[in-house]
Each structure stands twice: as C-alpha cells, then as structure tokens.
N, C-alpha and C positions, 0 to 999 in steps of 0.2 A: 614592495615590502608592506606600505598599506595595506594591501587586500589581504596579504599573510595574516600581520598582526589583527587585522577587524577579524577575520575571521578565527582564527587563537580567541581572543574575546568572546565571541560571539557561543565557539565551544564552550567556554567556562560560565559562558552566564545562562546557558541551557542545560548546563548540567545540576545535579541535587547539590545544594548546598548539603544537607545532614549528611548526605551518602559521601560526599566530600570533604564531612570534617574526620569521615570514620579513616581514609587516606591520608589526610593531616596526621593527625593522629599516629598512626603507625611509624609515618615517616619520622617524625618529632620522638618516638624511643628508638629508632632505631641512628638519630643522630646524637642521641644522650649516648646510648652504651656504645659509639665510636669512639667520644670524647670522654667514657669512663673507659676505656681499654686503653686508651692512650695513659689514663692518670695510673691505673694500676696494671700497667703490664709488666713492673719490678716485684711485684707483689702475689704468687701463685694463690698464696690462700682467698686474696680478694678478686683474681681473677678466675680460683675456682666458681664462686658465686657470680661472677658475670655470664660465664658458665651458659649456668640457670634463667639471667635474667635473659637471656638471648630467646628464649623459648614465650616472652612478653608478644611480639608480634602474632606470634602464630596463635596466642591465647586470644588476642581482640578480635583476629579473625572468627575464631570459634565460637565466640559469643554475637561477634556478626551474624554468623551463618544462623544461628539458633533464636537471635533477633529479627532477622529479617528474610531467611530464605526455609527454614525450617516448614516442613508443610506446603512448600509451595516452588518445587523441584527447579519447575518453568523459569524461575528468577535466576538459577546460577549463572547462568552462563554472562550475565550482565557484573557479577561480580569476581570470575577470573582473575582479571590485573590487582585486584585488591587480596586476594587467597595467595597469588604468587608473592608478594611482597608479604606473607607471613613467612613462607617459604625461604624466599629468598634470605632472611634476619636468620636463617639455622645455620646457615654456608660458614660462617666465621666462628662459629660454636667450636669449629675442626681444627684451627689454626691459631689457636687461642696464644697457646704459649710457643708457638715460634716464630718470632719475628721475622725472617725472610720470607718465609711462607703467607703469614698473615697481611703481610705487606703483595704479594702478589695476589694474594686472594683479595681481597680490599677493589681492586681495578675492577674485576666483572662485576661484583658486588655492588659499586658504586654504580657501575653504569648500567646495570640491569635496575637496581633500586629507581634511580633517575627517572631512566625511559617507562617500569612501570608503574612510578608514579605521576607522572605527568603524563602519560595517557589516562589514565583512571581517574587523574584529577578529570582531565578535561571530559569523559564520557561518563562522569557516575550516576548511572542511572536512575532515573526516575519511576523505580518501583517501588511496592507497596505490598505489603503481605498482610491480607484480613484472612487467611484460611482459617486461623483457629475461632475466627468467630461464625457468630448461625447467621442464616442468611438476611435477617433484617437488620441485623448490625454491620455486614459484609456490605450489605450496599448502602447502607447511609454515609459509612464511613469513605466507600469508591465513590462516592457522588459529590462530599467533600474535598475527598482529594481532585475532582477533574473538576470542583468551583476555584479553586486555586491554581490548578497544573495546565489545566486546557487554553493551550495559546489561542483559541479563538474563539474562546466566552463571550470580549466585548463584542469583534467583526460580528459574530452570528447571532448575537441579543440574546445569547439563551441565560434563562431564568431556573439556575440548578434547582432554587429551593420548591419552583409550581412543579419541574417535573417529578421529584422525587416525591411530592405529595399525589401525584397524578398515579404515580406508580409503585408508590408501598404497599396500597390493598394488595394486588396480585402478588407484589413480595411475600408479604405476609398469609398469602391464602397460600403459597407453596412452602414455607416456612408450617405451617401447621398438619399440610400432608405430607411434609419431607419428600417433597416431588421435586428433582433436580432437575426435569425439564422444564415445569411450569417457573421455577427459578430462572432457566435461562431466555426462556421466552418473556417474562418482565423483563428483565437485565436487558435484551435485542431491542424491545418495544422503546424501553426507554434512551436507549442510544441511537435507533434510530430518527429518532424527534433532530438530531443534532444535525442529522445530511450531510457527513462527513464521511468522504472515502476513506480518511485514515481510522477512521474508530473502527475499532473493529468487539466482536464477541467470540470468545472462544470456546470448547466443552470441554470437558473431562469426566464422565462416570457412562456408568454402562447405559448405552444406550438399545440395545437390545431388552433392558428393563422398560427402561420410561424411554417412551417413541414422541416425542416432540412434534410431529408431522403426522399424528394419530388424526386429522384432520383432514389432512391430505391426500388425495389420492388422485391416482392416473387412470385416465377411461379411454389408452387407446386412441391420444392423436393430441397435437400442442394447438397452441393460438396464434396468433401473430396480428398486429393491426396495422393496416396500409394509409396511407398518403389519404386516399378517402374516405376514411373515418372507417371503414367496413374492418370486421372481424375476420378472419378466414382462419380454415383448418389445416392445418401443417402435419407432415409427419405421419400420417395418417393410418391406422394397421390394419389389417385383413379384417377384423370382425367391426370395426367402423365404416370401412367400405362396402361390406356387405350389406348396411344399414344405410347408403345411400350420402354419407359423407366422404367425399377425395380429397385429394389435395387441391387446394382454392376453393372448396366449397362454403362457400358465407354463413356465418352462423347470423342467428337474428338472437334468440334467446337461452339462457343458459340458466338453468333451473327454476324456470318458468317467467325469468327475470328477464329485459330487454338487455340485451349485452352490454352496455354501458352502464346502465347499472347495477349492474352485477359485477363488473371490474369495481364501479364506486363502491360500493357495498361488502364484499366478498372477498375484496385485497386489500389487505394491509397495505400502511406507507412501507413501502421497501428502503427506505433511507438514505436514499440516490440523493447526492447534494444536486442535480438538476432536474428541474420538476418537470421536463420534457423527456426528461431518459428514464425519469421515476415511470410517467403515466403511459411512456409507451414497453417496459418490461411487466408493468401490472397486468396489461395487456395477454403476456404472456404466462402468466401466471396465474388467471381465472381459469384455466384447465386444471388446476387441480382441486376446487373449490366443490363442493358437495360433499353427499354421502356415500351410503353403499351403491347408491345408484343415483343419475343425474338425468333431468329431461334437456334435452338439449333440439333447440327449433333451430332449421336452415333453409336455404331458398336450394329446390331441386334447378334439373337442369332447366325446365319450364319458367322459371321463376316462382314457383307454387311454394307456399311455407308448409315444411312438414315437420312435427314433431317425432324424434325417438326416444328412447332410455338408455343410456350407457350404463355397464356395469361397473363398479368400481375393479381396478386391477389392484394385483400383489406388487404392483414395478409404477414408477412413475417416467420410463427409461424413453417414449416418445417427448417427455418436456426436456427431459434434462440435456438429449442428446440434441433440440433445437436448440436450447443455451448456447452449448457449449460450440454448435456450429456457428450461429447468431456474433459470439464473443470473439472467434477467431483467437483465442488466448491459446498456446500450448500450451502442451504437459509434457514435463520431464521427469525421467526416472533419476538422474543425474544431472548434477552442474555443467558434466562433461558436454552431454547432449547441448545443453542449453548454448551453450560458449560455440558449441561448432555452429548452429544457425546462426547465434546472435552475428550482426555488422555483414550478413553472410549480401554477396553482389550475384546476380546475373542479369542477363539480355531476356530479353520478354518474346522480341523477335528480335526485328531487323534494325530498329530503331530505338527501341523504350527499352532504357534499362530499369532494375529493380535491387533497391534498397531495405533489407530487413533486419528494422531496429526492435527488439524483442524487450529488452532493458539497458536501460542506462547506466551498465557494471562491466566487468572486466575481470580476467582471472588473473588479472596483475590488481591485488588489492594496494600493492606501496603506491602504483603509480594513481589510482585511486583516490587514495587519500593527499598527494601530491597534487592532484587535480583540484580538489575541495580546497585545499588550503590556499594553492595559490591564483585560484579562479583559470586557467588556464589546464584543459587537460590535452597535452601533445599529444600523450599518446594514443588515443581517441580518434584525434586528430589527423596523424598520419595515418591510423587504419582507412579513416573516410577516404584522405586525398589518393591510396592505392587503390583501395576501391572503385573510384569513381573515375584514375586513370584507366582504369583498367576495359571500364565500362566505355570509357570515349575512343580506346584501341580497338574497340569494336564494333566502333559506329552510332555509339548511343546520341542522338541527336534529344528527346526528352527522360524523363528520371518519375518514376514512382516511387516514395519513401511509405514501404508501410509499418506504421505504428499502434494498425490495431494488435487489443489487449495487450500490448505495453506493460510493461511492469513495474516501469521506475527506477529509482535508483540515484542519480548523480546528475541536476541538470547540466553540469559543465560539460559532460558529454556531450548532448545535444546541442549546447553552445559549440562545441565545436565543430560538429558538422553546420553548423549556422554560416562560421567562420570561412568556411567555403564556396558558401552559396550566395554570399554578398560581396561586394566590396564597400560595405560603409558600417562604421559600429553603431551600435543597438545595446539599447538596456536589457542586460540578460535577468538576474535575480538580484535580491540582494540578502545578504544574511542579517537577519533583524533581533535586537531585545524588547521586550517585552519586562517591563516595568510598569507597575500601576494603572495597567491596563491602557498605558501607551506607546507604541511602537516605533523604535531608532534604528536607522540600518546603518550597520557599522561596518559592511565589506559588499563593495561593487563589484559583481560577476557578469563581465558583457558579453559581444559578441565582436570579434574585431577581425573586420573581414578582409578577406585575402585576396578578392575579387576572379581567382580562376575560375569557378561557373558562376560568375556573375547572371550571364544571360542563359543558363539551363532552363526551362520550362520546367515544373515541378509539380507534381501531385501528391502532396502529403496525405496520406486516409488515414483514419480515424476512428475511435469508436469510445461508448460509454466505459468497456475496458478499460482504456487506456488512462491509466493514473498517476499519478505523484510526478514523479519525473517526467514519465510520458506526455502528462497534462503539460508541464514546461517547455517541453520539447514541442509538442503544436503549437503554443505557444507562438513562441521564436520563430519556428517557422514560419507561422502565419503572417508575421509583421514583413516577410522578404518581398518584395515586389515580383520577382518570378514564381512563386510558390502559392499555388492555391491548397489550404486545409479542406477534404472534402468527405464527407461520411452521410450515411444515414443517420446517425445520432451525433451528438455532439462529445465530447472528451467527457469525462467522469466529473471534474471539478474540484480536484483536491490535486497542493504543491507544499503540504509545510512538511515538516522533518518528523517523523517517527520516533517513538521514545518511551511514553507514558505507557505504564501497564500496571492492575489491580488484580491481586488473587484474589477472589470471594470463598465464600466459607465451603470449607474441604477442599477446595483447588476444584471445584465441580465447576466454575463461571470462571473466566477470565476476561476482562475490558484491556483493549489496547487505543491510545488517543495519542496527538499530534502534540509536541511538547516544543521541537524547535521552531524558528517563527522563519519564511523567507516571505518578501517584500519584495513587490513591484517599484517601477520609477517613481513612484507617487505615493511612495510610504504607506501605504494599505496592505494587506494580506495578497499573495501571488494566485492571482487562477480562482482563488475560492469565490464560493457561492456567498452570497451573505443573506438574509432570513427570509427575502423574496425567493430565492433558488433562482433566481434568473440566470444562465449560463454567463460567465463572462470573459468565457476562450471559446464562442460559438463555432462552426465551421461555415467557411466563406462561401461554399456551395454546399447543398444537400442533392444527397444522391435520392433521384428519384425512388420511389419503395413501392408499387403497385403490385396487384396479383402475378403479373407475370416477372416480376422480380423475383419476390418471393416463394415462386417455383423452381425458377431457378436455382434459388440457395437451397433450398429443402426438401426439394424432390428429384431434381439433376445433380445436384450437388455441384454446383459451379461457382466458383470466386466471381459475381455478380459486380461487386466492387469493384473489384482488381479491373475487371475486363469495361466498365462505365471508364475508371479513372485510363486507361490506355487512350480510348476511343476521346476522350475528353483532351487529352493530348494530341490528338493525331488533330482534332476537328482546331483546337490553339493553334496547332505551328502552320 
C-alpha cells in the first residue's frame, strides 16, 4: 500500500495545480446544488431555479474550453474528464422533482462524478495555450512556461533566460516574414540545446507553402560512419554508381570540405541527449547538406581520390530509408498491428530464442494503470513467464530480447520481465517530486525476482531508438548478471514522464517537454543525460560496425545485429 499511496501522491503533485483548481471548482458547485436540492426539494418554484443553476458546470466548462483550448484543438483531448463532469451536473436536471427517481439517479451520478473527478484531479494537464498570440510572444511566454514546468531544468543546467536570447532574433526575423517554417526551425533549434528525448517539436500549417528543408536535399545515396572513423556511402542509386560511388565506397570530401568537417560544419546539433548517438547520426545526415549540386571526393577502387558533382534530387528517399532501416523502429497503421508483434516470442533456431519488446503498453489499459499504481505489473508478467515457457518447450537454451526502437511506455513492464530473469531484487524506478528544484522519491518500483531463468544467457540489443521506457528497460536489464545490453549505439537517454505541451501562435509550433520526474536508487533523474551528454545506460558490449557490417545492413538487407548477438551467444554458452 506504500507504493500505491506514493505513487497517488506522486500523480497529484505532477499534475497542474490551476488546471486542478478548474476540477475543484466544478466539483464544489456540484456539491452545493446536491445540498440545495436537498433544502428545496418541498419547494417546486425554488427547485424550478435549481433547474437552471444545474447548467453552472457545463458553463465553467465552456469558459474553460475558450480559456484554455480555444485555438488550439491539440489540447482537448487532455481536458475530457473535466467536459464530462460538466456533463455529467445535467443528468439530475431530469429528475429534479421526483424523489424515487432522483434518488436512483444520484448513484451513477455520484459515482461517475467521483471516478471523473479524481482522475482529472490526479492527470490535469500541464498545458498551455499561446495560439492567440504572434510568435515572439508565443515563445517567450513557452520558454517561461518550460523555466518553471521542465523537471529537468536543474539535472541539465539549462539556462532558459541565455537560450531564449540566443534564439529570439531568428524568432523574430520569422515573425516579420510571417514564415511558419522559419518559426519552427527557431522553436527545434532552440529545444534542441536541451538533449532531451522527451521534448519534442511539432507542425501544423501548410507546408507545401513554407518547405522548412528548402536546404536540404538528396544526391542519390546516404552516409554512414564506421568504427574507423572512415565515411562510407550507403544506399547508393544507379546514377551515383554510374559516377564511380557503390555501396562502401569511402568518401574523403563533401563540398569540397574534408568529411569531418563538413559533418562539423554543415550539421546541426540534432538534439540526441547522447553526444555519441548525436555525432554518429550527424554522420548520417551530411548527405543531405548542399546545394543544387554537391562536389563530393572518394577513394576509387585503386585507392586514387576522385572528385564528382551530384545533382541535387526531388526525394531525399536514399537517407531517409537508411534511417529508418538504421532505427529498426516499426510502423503501424493500427494499434492492432502494433499489440500483435508487441511481447510476440520465437525460436531463432535450434537453440536461441527471440524476444520482441516493441513498447512497454498493453491493450489492457486498467491493467496498465493497475501496474503504475501498484509498481507490480502481473499482467506483463505472465505474458513474459508464457512466453519464455514456451521458448524453453522448444529447447531454447539462450534468449535474445530485442528492444531496438522501443517506444516506451510503463517501466513496470520491463520490471517485470526483469522479475524473471533474476532471482534477487533490484532498484527498478522510483516516482519522484520535484519541489524547488529538489528531488523526493515517494514510491519504490523494483524488481523482485522469481529466479526461474536465473541462469538464461541473454542478449538485450539496443539502439539510439530506443527511449523513455525502453531506455529503463535496458536499464534493468543491464544490471542482471546473465544479460549483456549490446548495440552499435547506445539507448537514447531519456526516462521521465511525458506531459508538458505549448501551443505557439496559431497552433503552427507545438513543444512537448517531460513534466513528471522518475528517479533512480540515488535520488538523481533515471537514465538521463546531464549537460556533459555522457551516456549513463551505456551498452555493456558494442557491436562491432565496419564496412562489412554496414553492407550488410544496407545493401543485403540482413539483421547484422540480431545475427552478432546469436553468434555472441553461441561463442558464451
């Protein structure tokens, strides 16, 4: 019951206080006109007027909506349980003058009020609506709000007031051309300084108008950087090979720049909270860096340094499809799709089975939240321990768990496949407040293990993908004695709770930032980076990444990973 009530706590003091008084609020007339309908239920004329005042809830709602969500659509769905409880205050409008009736109506009534006001107390969100202002007020007033709201201000040293001066000219140069890209490329620039997975940026207006990536362009083959510092060419298309570039073929220089400095120079901070995940995707990202055309020097098959010209294309569709190969993240058209891989088990061969954690959710949301609350999610739980019987009925002698591009979700999940693979407990999370810029954990979420695959061999993979929960979940893992974390990149570097979000002016910019706080054993921020970026859920091995790797992934199309971490089991047991 501890861990319940810290973490009950832990909800209410992460959520908005003002968005929680507007719940107060409502609930407080709708306990006055219970206890007026009690005084004047002998009384028709005075219960005609109660009538009336019943339609009070639904009014503060409306003035809500037009305070706080009006102009800025993205926010409703955060205010829900607060619109239902205007809702809800009409139901006894019906039953006004008949006592039997009013008296049965009163039950639901009571108990829907209840449930959706104490949920809405405990999740009122921490959003923010500046759409009706222009954009140099939209962000001075977001950049206030995230000096106040952003739980990890102190951990990461950041200094709202330098960046916002850092980044108001370019505010304000797109503010005087009414340029909603150059708006949102300030707004990225500047949240990127934070190296925070959870911050995110969002769009909204036409962007077939204003092209934000009017900069950008694709020539026809991606980048990639190996283990020995060398550049190579990925991806590679018919009119670049015909020019004498393949796949592996070494760049030396990139518009007439030495490739390293040309990645320095030419790439933006991408905003990776790990400054090794940052400078090896920058990497991957000086392919799109020129103009209408690019000089680009590489070593032939001789060794000899040749120079060409690439055209700039209409597609940048060789980068983006190495990304997205690179990230191992799926894509769903549906939740459904998602839920059937998600926890999904098989045999690899004859020996290695295979575990795919995609995120750390469930299409059981009660048991979900049942999880979070009491730090223990069973249900979770049993899916793993069927799974992995399932896997040992088959002769699985080692276990691959993969967690690249992960998506997050509910550490306890992860804790509970933890709960399996130990027999001893472990500090899982903890859920923390955040007060004056010092940190209390008020509910211990461990690992408390069962010890049935004690001794499985394990290869957790990994990747920059992999975040929020995900990041936790390596975590955990990492700390088990059987289970080595192993990837080419390290986890992403972000585990606090989701929440904050700003609408900027017209609803064209949206910021999203990390509002609830989880804590490690040592009362610090879980997983994050702090203003060095130094990884601090490293992987315990790195998977070798040479040329012939990286052919592998990009030209063969082979799970390069998957098939090291087997072999990397086979060569353990």
């Amino acid at each position: 019951m501890k861990t319940f009530w810290g973490s009950l706590r832990h909800l209410f003091a992460s959520a908005n206080r003002i968005q929680m008084l507007w719940g107060i609020a409502i609930l407080l007339v709708m306990l006055i006109l219970a206890i007026l309908h009690h005084v004047w239920r002998d009384d028709d004329k005075k219960l005609g007027r109660w009538r009336w005042l019943c339609l009070l809830p639904l009014l503060i709602c409306i003035a809500h909506f037009f305070l706080n969500v009006f102009g800025a659509m993205d926010l409703l769905g955060g205010f829900i349980p607060l619109y239902l409880l205007g809702i809800i205050g009409l139901l006894p409008m019906f039953t006004a003058k008949r006592r039997i009736g009013h008296r049965i109506m009163l039950v639901p009534v009571t108990l829907l009020t209840v449930l959706c006001g104490l949920y809405y107390c405990a999740s009122a969100p921490n959003f923010f609506n500046y759409s009706s202002m222009r954009y140099t007020e939209s962000f001075r007033a977001a950049v206030k709000t995230m000096d106040e709201y952003y739980v990890l201000k102190e951990w990461k040293e950041v200094d709202f007031a330098a960046l916002e001066a850092k980044y108001l000219p370019a505010v304000e140069a797109a503010e005087r051309e009414q340029n909603p890209a150059k708006f949102e490329e300030a707004v990225t620039s500047f949240c990127n300084e934070l190296h925070d997975g959870h911050v995110w940026v969002g769009a909204g207006y036409d962007f077939d108008a204003y092209n934000i990536d009017e900069d950008k362009h694709g020539f026809g083959l991606a980048t990639i950087r190996t283990d020995s510092g060398e550049v190579i060419a990925i991806n590679t298309e018919e009119s670049v090979q015909a020019l004498g570039i393949q796949d592996g073929t070494v760049l030396t220089k990139w518009g007439g720049k030495p490739i390293a400095q040309a990645i320095e120079e030419n790439v933006p901070d991408l905003g990776e909270p790990v400054k090794t995940n940052d400078d090896f995707l920058r990497a991957m990202n000086v392919c799109l860096t020129g103009g209408e055309s690019v000089e680009v020097s590489f070593l032939d098959e001789s060794g000899a340094e040749k120079t060409v010209t690439l055209p700039a294309l209409d597609n940048m569709l060789a980068h983006h499809s190495a990304f997205r190969l690179f990230a191992r993240r799926p894509s769903y058209d549906t939740n459904e799709e998602l839920y059937a891989e998600n926890f999904s088990a098989k045999m690899l061969d004859g020996k290695c089975g295979y575990l795919r954690l995609i995120a750390e959710e469930t299409e059981n949301g009660n048991q979900d939240v049942l999880g979070y609350l009491t730090g223990n999610h069973k249900w979770a739980r049993e899916v793993f321990r069927e799974r992995l019987n399932t896997l040992k009925s088959q002769g699985m002698q080692y276990l691959v768990v993969d967690l690249r591009g992960n998506m997050g979700g509910l550490d306890e999940i992860g804790c509970a496949l933890c709960d399996l693979l130990t027999d001893k407990d472990w500090f899982g999370q903890g859920l923390g407040i955040r007060k004056n810029g010092q940190y209390t954990c008020v509910s211990e979420h461990g690992i408390h293990g069962t010890g049935e695959f004690a001794d499985l061999p394990v290869v957790a993979l990994t990747n920059y993908e992999c975040a929020s929960a995900g990041d936790g979940t390596s975590l955990y893992l990492s700390k088990l004695p059987n289970v080595t974390l192993a990837g080419i990149t390290d986890p992403c570097g972000c585990n606090q709770e989701t929440g904050g979000m700003c609408v900027l002016s017209g609803g064209v910019v949206s910021v999203g930032f990390p509002t609830g706080l989880i804590l490690d054993e040592n009362t610090v921020p879980n997983v994050e980076t702090k203003a060095d970026r130094i990884s601090r859920n490293p992987v315990e091995v790195r998977i070798p990444f040479d040329k012939d790797a990286a052919l592998r992934i990009f030209r063969d199309g082979k799970d390069y990973e998957l098939d090291w971490a087997v072999a990397f089991l086979e060569n353990e047991k």
